[in-house]
N, C-alpha and C positions, 0 to 999 in steps of 0.2 A: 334573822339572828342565828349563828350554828350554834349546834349543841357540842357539849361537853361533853365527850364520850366518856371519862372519866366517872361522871355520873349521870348520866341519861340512862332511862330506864328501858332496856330495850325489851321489846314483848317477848312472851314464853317463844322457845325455838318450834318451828313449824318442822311438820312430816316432810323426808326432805327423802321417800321413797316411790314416789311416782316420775317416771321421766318428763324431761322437760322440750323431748324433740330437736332440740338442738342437734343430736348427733349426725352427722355424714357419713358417709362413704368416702374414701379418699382411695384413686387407683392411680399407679403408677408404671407409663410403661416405657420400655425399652430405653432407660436412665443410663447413660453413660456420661462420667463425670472426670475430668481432667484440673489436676495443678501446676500451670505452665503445660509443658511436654510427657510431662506425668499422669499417665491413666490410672484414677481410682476407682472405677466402676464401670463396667463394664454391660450394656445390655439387661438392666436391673427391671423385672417387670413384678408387681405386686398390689393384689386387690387387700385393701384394710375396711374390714365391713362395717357398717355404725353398729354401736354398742357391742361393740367386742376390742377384747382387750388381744392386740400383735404385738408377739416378742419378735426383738430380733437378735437373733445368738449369733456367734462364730468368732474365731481369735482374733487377738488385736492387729489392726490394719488391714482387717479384711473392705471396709468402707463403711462399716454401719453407721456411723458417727455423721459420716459426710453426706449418704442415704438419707438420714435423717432432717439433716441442716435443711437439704434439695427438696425437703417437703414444705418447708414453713421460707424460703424463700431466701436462708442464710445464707448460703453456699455463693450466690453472687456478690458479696458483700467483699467477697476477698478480690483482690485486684489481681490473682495470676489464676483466676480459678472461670472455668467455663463447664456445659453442660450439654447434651444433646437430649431428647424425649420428653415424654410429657408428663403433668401431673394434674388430674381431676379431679376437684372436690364438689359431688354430686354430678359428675360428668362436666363441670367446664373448667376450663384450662386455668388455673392460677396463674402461669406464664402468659397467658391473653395479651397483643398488644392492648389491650383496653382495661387490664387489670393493674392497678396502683400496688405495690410492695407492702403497703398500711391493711388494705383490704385484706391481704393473702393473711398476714400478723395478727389481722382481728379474727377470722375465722377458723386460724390453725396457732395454739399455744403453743408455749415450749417451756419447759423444765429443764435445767441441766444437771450435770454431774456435779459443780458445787454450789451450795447454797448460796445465793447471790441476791439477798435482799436487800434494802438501802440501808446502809448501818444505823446512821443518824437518824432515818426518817423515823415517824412512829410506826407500830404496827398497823393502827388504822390507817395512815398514809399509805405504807407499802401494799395494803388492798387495793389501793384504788388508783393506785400511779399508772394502771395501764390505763384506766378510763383517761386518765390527762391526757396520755400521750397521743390516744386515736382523738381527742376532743371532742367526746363524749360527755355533754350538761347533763348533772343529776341535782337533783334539788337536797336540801339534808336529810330529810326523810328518808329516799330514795338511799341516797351514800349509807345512812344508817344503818339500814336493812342489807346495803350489798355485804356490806364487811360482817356482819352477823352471820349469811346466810353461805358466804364465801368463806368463812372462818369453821361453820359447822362443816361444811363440805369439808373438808379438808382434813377433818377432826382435832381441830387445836381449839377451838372456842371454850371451853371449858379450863381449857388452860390458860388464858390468857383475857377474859370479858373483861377483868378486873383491872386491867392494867394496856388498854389499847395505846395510851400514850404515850406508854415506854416504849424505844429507840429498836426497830426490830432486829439490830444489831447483838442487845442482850442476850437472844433467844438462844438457845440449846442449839446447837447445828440439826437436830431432829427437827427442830419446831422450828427453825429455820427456812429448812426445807420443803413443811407443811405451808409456812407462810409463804413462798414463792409459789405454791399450789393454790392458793388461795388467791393471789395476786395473778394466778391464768385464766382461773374461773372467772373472776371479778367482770371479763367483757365477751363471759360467753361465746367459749368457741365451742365451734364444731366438734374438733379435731385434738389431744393433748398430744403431744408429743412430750417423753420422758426419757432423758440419757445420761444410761445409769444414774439414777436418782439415788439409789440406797447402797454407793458402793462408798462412800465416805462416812458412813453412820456404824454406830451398834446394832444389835442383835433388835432391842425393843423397839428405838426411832424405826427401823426396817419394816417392823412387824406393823407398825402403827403407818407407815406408807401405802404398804401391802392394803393393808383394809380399807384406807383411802382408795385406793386404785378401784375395790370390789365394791364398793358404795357408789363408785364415780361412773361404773360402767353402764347403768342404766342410764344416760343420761349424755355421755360425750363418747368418741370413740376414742381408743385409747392406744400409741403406737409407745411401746418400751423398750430400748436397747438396754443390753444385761448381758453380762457374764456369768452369774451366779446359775446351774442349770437349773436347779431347786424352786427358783424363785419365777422360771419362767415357767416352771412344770403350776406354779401356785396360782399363780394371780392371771395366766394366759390363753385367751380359745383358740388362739393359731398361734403358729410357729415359723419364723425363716430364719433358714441357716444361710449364712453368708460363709464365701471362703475366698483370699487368694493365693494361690498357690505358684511358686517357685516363681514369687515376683511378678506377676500376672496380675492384672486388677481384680477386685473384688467382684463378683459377681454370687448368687442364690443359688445353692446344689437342690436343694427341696425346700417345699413350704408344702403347710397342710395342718388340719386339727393338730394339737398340743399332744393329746392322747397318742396320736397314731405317730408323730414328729418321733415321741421319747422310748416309746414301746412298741411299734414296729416302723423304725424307719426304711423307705425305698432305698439308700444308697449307704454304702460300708462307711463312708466317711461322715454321713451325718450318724452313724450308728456310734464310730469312735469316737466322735467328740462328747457326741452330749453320754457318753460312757466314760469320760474323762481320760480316754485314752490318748489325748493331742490337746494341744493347745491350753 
């Protein structure tokens, strides 16, 4: 018989500060990515370490967007869109002929720029819709505990234990947001991938992401695209600048700690952006 979440009594919230090993390594080399005839990237190499949090900055249309997709396996999904190089998550090829598209989705998440949860569904649903989709049996106990533990992670469970039934549609675009993070974690990946998550919110839903990200980083590796420089100086242990310039595909001018990216970068150009002097 399933419980009512409605009023089921779920147990006190567990310590939820010890990692869980799940995290990877995700490396990236020599990515060159094309739409039709059109090169958006160009020779893209980059190591993302487990349990650290990578930004990726640089002006709109540099690639970071498509970078990103090419990490969780989106980017083939378009039909004029193709790719060269590789991608490692703990050293083997996601692209593997022997690796399924499902696999590569359960072990590398993704968040996007807008809050994209199922309107109608409830919020306990929208936890667990990834588990349906990889086909993933959990018994209700099991489900109980993911949406609690997938809910604190995320830091919306407090706001919302009382009310899992209602349509995750209601929710704040903040808590929106939170809830599609909740619904990444739900089937344990590796990998989070986040593009720009906090550039359609307020100041506080932002701040309340921010902390998610720094809770989350024990535990999963965390790849961010962001325009906001602030925010990658916040919440990020590396940094890649992405640029393309006079129409050229996007390619990475420096990468390196966060520290050393904003406050001594090696090249003029990554000095004047994240100086807010372009782009």
């Amino acid at each position: 018989m399933s419980i009512d979440a409605t009023t089921y009594q779920f147990p006190p919230a567990p310590v939820l500060t010890a990692p869980t090993g799940q995290a990877s390594t995700l490396e990236a080399r020599e990515i060159s990515a094309w739409f039709g005839d059109h090169q958006v990237l160009d020779r893209v190499s980059l190591t993302m370490e487990a349990r650290q949090v990578t930004a990726l900055i640089g002006p709109s249309g540099c690639g970071k967007s498509t970078f990103l997709r090419i990490l969780n396996r989106m980017h083939e999904l378009i039909a004029s869109a193709s790719l060269a190089g590789d991608v490692l998550l703990d050293g083997v090829d996601i692209y593997g002929l022997d690796k399924k598209l499902t696999e590569a989705r359960r072990h590398i998440g993704m968040v996007f720029q807008k809050p994209n949860p199922f309107p109608t569904m409830s919020i306990y649903d929208n936890v667990l819709a990834g588990l349906k989709l990889t086909g993933t049996r959990k018994d209700q106990s099991e489900k109980d505990e993911i949406v609690q533990s997938c809910l604190l992670k995320a830091g919306l469970w407090n706001e919302v234990q009382s009310r899992l039934r209602q349509p995750g549609g209601a929710l704040s675009g903040g808590q929106q947001q939170r809830l599609c993070i909740a619904r990444a974690l739900a089937i344990q990946p590796r990998v989070l991938l986040m593009d720009e998550p906090c550039s359609a919110l307020d100041p506080t839903s932002t701040r309340r992401i921010e902390t998610t990200i720094e809770e989350l980083r024990t535990e999963v590796t965390i790849v961010i695209v962001t325009h906001n420089m602030q925010q990658a100086q916040r919440v990020s242990d590396y940094t890649a600048f992405f640029l393309a310039e006079q129409g050229e595909p996007g390619y990475i001018i420096e990468h390196g700690p966060t520290d050393a990216m904003f406050d001594a970068p090696q090249d003029t150009r990554t000095r004047d952006y994240v100086h807010g002097r372009f782009g």
